[in-house]
Each structure stands twice: as C-alpha cells, then as structure tokens.
N, C-alpha and C positions, 0 to 999 in steps of 0.2 A: 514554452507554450503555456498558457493561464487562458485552459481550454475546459469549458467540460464537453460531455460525449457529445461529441460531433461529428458531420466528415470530414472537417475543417482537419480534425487535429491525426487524422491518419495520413492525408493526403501531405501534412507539412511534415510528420514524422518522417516518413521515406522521402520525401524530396530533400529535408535536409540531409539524410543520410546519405541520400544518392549525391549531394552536390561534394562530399564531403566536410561536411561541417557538423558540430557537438547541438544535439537536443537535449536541453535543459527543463524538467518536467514541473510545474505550480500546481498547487491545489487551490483551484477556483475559492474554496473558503478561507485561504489565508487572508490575514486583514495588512492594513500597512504594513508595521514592523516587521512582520515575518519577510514579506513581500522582497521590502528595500536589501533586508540584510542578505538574502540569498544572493538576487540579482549583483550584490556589488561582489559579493565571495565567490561565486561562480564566472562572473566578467560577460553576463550577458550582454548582447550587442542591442538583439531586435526582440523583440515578443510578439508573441501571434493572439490574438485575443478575437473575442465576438462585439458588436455593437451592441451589447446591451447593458444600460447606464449603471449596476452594480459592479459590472467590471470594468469598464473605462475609468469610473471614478477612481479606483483605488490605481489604472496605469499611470495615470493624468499627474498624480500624487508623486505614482514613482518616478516619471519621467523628471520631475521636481528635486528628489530629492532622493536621487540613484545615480547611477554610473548608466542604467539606460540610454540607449540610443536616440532609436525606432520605435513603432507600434505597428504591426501589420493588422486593420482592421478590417474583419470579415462579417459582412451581412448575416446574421444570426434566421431573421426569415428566409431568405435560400435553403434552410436545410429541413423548414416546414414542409409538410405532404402540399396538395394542391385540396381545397381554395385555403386552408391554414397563411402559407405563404402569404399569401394577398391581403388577408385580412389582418393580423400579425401586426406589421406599422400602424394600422390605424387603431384597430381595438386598444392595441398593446402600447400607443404611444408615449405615453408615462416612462415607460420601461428602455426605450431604447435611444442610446444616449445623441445628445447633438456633437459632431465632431466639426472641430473647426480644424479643416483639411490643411496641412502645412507636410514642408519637408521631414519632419517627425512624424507626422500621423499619415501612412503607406494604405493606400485601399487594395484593397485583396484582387479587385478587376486589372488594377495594374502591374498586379505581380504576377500575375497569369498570360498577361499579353503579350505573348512572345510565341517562337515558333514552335516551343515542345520539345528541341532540340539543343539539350543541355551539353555543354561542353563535356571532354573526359575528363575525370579526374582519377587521379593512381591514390586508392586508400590501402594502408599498411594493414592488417586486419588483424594483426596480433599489437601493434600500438596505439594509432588511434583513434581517438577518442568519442566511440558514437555518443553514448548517451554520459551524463552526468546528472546521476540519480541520487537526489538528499537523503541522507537518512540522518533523526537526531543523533545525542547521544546522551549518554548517562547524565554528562557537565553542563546540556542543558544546549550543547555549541551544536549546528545541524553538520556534519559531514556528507562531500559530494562523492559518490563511492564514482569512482571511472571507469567506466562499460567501453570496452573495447566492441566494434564487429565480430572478432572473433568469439567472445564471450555469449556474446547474442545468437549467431548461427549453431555455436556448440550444442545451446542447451535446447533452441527449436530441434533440432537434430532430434537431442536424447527424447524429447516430448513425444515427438513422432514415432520414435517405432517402442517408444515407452507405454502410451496410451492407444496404439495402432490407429494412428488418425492417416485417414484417407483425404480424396480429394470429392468424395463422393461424401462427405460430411459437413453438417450442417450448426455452427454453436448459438446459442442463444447468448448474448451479450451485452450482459447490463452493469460489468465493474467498472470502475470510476476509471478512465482510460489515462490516467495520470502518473496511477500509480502499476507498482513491479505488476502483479498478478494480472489487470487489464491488459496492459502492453505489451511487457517482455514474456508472458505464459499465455494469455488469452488471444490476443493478437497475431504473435511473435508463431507460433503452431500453427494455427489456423490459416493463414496465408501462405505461409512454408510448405505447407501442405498440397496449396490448392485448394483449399477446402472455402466455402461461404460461412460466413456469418451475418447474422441479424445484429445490427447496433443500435443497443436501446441506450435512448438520452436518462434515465435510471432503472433502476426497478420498479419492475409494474407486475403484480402477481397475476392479472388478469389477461395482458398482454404474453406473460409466460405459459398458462395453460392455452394459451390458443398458440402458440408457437409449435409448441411439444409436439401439436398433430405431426410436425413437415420437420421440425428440426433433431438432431441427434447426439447434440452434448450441451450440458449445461453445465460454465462453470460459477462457482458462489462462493462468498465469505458463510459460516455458518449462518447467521443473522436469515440470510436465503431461505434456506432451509426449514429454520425452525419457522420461518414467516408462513411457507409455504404447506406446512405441517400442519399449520392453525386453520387450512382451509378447507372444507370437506371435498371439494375438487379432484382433493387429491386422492389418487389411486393408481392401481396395475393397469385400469384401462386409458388415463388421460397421460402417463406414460409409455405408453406400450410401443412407440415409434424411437422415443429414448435409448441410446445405450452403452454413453456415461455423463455419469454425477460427480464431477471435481469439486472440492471443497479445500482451502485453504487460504490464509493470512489472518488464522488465529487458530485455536483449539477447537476443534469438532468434540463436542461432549459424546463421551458413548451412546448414552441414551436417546440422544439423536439419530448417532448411526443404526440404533435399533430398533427404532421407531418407522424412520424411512424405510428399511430394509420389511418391515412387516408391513408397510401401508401400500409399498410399490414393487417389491419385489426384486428392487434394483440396490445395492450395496456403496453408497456414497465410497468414493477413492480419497483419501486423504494425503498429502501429499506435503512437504514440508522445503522453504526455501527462504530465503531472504533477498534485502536490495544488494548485497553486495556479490552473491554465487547465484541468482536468480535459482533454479529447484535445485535440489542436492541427493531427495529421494521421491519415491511414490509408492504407495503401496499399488501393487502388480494389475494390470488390464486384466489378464489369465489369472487367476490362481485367489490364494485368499487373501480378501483384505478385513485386518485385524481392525477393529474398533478398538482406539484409543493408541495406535501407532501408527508413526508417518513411514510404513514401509521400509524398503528395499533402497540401495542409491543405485541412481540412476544411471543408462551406462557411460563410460568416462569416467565418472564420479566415483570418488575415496574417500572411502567415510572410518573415523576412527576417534574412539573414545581414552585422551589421554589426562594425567592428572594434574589437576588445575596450577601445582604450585612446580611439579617442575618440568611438566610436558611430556613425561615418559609414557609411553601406551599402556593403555590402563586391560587387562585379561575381561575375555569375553564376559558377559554379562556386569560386570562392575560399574556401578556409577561414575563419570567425568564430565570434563568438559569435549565437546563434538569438536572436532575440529575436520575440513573439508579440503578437496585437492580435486583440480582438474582444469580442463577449459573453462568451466562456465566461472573461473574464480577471477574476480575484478583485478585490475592494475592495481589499484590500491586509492587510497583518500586523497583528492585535490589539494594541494597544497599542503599538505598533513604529513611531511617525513618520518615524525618522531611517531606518531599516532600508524602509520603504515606498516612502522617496522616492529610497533609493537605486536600489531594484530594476526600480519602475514609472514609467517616463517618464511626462512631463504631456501627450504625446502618446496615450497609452495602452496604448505597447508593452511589454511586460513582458519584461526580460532573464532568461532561465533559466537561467543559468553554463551551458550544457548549448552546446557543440562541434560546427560541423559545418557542410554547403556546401551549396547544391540545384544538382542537375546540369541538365543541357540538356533534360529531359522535366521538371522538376518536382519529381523526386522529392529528399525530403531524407532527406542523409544525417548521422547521429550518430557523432563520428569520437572523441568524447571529453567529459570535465566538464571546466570551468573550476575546478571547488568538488570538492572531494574525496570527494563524495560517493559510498557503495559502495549497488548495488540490489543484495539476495541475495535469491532465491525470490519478489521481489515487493516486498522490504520493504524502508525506504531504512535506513541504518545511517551515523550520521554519524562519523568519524574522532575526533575532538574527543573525543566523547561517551566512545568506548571507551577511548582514551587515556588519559583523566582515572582511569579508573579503575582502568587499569592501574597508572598512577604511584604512586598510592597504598596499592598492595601493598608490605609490607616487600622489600628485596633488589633492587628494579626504581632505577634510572635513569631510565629515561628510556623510552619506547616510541613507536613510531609503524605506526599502524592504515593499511591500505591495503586493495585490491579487487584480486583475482587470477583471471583468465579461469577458469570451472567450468563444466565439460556441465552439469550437474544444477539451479544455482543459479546459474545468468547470473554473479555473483562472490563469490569465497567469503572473507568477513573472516579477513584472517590481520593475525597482530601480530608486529611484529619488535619483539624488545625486546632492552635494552644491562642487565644486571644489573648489580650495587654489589659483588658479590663474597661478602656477607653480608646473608643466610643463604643458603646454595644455595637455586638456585631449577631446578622442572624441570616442562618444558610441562603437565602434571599438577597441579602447586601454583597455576599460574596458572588454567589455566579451572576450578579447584574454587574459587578465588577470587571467580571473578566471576560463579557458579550465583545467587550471592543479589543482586548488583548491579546487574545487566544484565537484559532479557528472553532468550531462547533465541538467537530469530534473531541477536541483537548480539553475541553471544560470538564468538570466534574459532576458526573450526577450526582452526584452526596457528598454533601460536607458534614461531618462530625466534628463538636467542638469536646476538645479534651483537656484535662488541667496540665499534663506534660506528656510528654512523648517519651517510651520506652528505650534507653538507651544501655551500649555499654561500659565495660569499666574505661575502656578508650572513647567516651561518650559519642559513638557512634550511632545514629537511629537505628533498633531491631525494627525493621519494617517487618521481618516472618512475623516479628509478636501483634503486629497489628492487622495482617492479615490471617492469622491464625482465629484473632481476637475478633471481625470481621465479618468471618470466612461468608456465614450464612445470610448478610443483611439483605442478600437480593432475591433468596429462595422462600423468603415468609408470604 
C-alpha cells in the first residue's frame, strides 16, 4: 500500500488480510530508489495508491523499473467531505494525475464490483504471513520483519485489557497509517475493541482540540505533544472528556511528561515497542506511570536484560541488552536466514540491540541502542543509509550520521561530514543534494563540517564522541 491517511488504506488492509494475502506497507515520501528496491525484495505483486500525480509519478516509474505488477488506483476526492469532493478535480487539477487506464492501471470501482461475498480462505495464524513490515538496518540494507496473524491478534489483545480500551471509546488519529504505531497499535486496538475512531489525513492541532470535546484517547509520537504544549488551548478543561495520552515511537523527554501532567492533569502513558514484537511494555492504565520509563511488559510479554557479549541474564537492576519473548515476536526477516538466526534465539527470545535495566518495581528502563539506530518524529532513520549517500556527493570524504537529543523530534538526524577540499562544499549544497535521494524524515537537519572523525585504535568511528561532543546543538 503507498497510501497516506485515507479510508482507502484501512479498507485494503483487512480486505487483504481477510483474502489471505501479505500487506506490504510504503511511505508515501519515499522517492524512487527506495521505492523500487523494496517492492522487488518484498515480491510485490499489486499496489494500491491514490490519483494524485506526486504519487502516480513515482508508481509509473516503478511499474518501469520493478518487479511490479499492477497499480490499484483510487480517487483520492471520494474521501473529501461534501462540496470538497466536487470541487477537488477542478480547483486541484494540477495535482491529480492523468491515467491512461490499461491492464496495469486497475480502477478501484472495479475492484469493488462484485457481490461482497469473498470466497473462504483457511489462514494458518501462527505461519502466515499478514503483514511484511520494513524496517532498515545498521548496513544501510531495509529488512522485511514477517508479521504473522497471530502476532497481530496477540498484541491487540495485550493493548486491550493493558490500556482497558472499551467499545464505548473513542481515539483521535492522526499517525501516519503506514507505519507500526498507526496500524498495528493505533488501529490494530481500536477496532479489536469495537471501539471508533476519527481518521485524520495528518496532524491538525486545531482539529484535535475540537475532537477532545467527544473523543477519549489520543495516541502521539512526542513531537504531538510538545506541539500541542505550545498552545494555550491547552488545559484540564479542553481535556476533561480525555482519558488516555499514549505517546510512543521515540523518547518522551521527562520534562514533557511533566509539563503535560501540570497543564492537564492527565499523565501521558509511555509505552515501548518496535516493527518487529509490535509493544513489548506500557507503563500501567492503573497505577504509576514513571516519567522517563516505558513500563511494565505487557501481558504474554517476557522481558529480560541479558549481556550483550554472551547472553547470559543479566541480575536485576544491571545494565544489558533487552531482549523480548512472546506471541507478539515476528517469524523472523524475509529472506534473511543468517540475519534471523542472528537476532532470534531458538528459545524465542528476540534481541532488540535496544539498551537498558528493569529496576526493583518492574519498570523498564531505555538507557541506549546497541545499533545506531536514530527514531526522529516516529520514524527510524538508519545511519548507514544516510551516510551512503552522503559519500557519494562530489567534495565529501567521508561522513557519519548520528541522533542528537530534540524537544520536538525525540532525535534530530544531523551529519558530521570531513570534505576533500574540492569542490567547496556548504551545509546548503549537501541537503539540496539529498532532497531527491532520501525521503524527508532521512535528511539531516544539520550538517557539521569537521576536519576528521574520532576514531579508534581498530579505526572504528566513536559516534558516543560525537554525540557527546553534540549533545546540546538543538537546546541553544
């Protein structure tokens, strides 16, 4: 699907799931490259897209030069309010692409005209494979983590009697429905549930305080939050129908949780998961939630802090690496044997490079990544990835990508680069460099030019020294 928030992109999620067949998830902002390389390592068949010509263009492209099939194209005005709808093709004609309708290009009125009455199909729900969700990696290479059904039902389960979501609840939803936290946490509960939700095509801070009247869960990447912090709107009384604040897919600052907790009364729940175990804890609906820890694991969920180098359980409170166990833990990586057997014990514990101890109540704490991995806004951004690309601009050396504490964006991708001397280079020439390489989120807000990079005696980059060295460029 290379959806963004639509009803397009719910209505084909369960339908493929209900036919039996693999949902394969795009971010609307990838550009080519990214685009082609997934679709061909995943073996997508069809794609489901909207008529409007920033996205056609770049299917049109991959239909060219991809393993792509099909294109299912759906009227993007249909899911305008009334007279929007109407007006839409003509104001907006610029915007919305011409198709020239062939055996590849599938209209969405024809995929629908049928009786309603889908054949049965027998899905194995502990094999296969609903969704097949990318996540990068360190080396730069995306891995498709395999979401089983089972996977998916487990962890709406734990959500439900984790966050006591009813059917009499109401979410406000504005995350990018592409990604884990939209779909498999936002979604994925809410429905399970019974419960409605509002689906915002993004974030609209002024569409959220007139929600709050009528609705009763808001979930958010931090970035939300602190947005929504900046507003004087906000208060105990414009929340007062609210009652819960989910917040995760990066670092909630404390001072955030403490802020909201004084402005509204209400104690943001932080909660902690990735694309491959979808959540693993939460800090508790009942009881306290600790600013600057992601809770309790969730129930099913086995959480356990062993040592990095030879796997043994590491005694309570101790620093390690988190490693996790239950239903909600993925099959393992698409095609990726070696990379599977690395990650997933025969046990069933699955190590998440992800840093951290559980204190004397339970609660775990996230002190750090093993993997270099930067979350900004929600979205992961792998080091490798930017790098590579960097390199490859005339005048660069050498670069190295890292994640820099941000109020706004849990970490804000900055690039230290070493130039060659020629051709001058100036932070300007670099990110207009990588506007057509990169998606948005992957760019760098800051490039810093330095005469070498801190290395060690194994001339390995210390990236801690350059985030160390860093730490504060975003809070002057």
């Amino acid at each position: 699907m290379f959806l963004p928030n639509t009803p397009y992109s719910i209505l084909f999620y369960f339908g493929v799931l209900k036919a039996g067949g693999t949902v394969v998830n795009y971010n609307p902002l990838y550009v080519d490259r990214e685009l082609t390389s997934q679709i061909n390592d995943s073996e997508t068949d069809i794609m489901v897209t909207v008529d409007l010509k920033m996205l056609c263009e770049k299917m049109n492209h991959a239909l060219h030069y991809s393993n792509l099939k099909k294109i299912i194209v759906c009227p993007f005005a249909d899911c305008l309010p009334f007279p929007k709808n109407l007006f839409f093709p003509l104001v907006k004609h610029k915007d919305v692409a011409k198709i020239n309708w062939d055996d590849r290009h599938l209209r969405y009125k024809d995929i629908i005209d049928n009786d309603g009455k889908p054949d049965p199909v027998v899905v194995d729900v502990e094999e296969d494979i609903a969704v097949l969700q990318y996540t990068g990696g360190t080396t730069g290479v995306p891995k498709g983590a395999m979401l089983t059904h089972g996977n998916l039902v487990s962890n709406a389960q734990a959500l439900r009697a984790a966050w006591a979501y009813t059917s009499r609840d109401v979410l406000i939803h504005a995350l990018p429905i592409f990604h884990t936290h939209g779909l498999f946490v936002a979604t994925n509960v809410t429905l399970f549930s019974g419960a409605s939700m509002v689906f915002l095509p993004k974030f609209d801070i002024d569409r959220i305080f007139e929600l709050m009247t009528r609705a009763t869960v808001l979930m958010g990447v931090p970035t939300f939050y602190v947005r929504l912090l900046e507003d004087d709107m906000l208060n105990a009384e414009t929340t007062a129908n609210m009652r819960l604040f989910v917040s995760g897919s990066a670092p909630l600052l404390a001072e955030t949780h403490r802020e909201w907790r004084a402005r509204t009364g209400h104690a943001i729940l932080e909660r902690y998961g990735m694309t491959e175990t979808n959540m693993n804890t939460s800090n508790p609906y009942a009881g306290e939630r600790v600013a600057g820890t992601v809770g309790l694991p969730l129930p099913g969920t086995e959480v356990i802090v062993t040592d990095p180098e030879t796997g043994a359980e590491r005694p309570q409170g101790e620093i390690g690496m988190i490693e996790v166990r239950g239903a909600n833990v993925f099959k393992g990586y698409w095609r990726m044997p070696e990379k599977t057997a690395a990650e997933l014990r025969a046990n069933g514990f699955f190590i998440t490079g992800d840093l951290g101890r559980i204190d004397d109540r339970g609660y775990v704490h996230i002190v750090g990544r093993g993997k270099d991995l930067i979350i900004t806004g929600g979205y992961n951004v792998y080091p490798k990835e930017v790098e590579a690309e960097i390199d490859e601009i005339p005048g660069v050396l050498e670069s190295a990508v890292i994640g820099i504490a941000h109020k706004d964006f849990g970490e804000a991708v900055t690039a230290i680069v070493v130039p060659t001397g020629r051709p001058a280079l100036t932070e300007t020439a670099i990110t207009a460099a990588l506007e057509t390489r990169l998606a948005r989120f992957k760019q760098p807000k800051r490039v810093i030019f330095v005469d070498q990079l801190p290395r060690n005696t194994m001339g390995k980059v210390q990236k801690n020294l350059l985030r160390d060295q860093f730490a504060d460029m975003y809070r002057r």
